[in-house]
N, C-alpha and C positions, 0 to 999 in steps of 0.2 A: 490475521491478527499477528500483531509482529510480537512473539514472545523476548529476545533479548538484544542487549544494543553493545554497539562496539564501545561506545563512552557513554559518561554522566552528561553530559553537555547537551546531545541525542535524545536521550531519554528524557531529559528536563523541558527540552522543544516539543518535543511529542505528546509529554503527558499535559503541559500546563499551558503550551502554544506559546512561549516564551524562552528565554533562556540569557544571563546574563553574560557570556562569551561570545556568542555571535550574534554578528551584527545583523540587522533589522533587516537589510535590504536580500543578506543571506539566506535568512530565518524563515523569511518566507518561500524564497524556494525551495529550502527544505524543506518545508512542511508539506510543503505542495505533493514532494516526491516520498516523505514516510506517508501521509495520505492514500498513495497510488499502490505502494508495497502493500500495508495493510487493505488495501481492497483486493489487491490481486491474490495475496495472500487465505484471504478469511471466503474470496468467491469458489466453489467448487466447479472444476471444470471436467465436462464430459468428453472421453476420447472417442464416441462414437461419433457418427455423424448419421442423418436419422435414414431411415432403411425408405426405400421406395418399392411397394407392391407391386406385380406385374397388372392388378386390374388399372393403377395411376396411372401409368404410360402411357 
């Protein structure tokens, strides 16, 4: 979840999928990329990695 944004501009793409400063062909890849933030953001990731038993082997 992306709690704060560097400008208004940002914030107005993000929340409404529009925004009247940038242009269209922009807009969309930015969205694409606040998109990617907020998922990367809000997924939780695990530092383990999973254990192998000696009976698997």
């Amino acid at each position: 979840m992306i709690k704060t944004f560097a400008d208004r501009q940002t914030q107005e793409l993000y929340v409404t999928g529009k925004s009247k400063r940038i242009p269209p062909d922009i807009a969309r890849r930015a969205m694409r990329k606040l998109e990617y933030v907020d998922l990367a953001t809000a997924t939780p990731t695990t530092s383990r990695s999973p254990t192998i038993t000696e009976s698997e082997v």
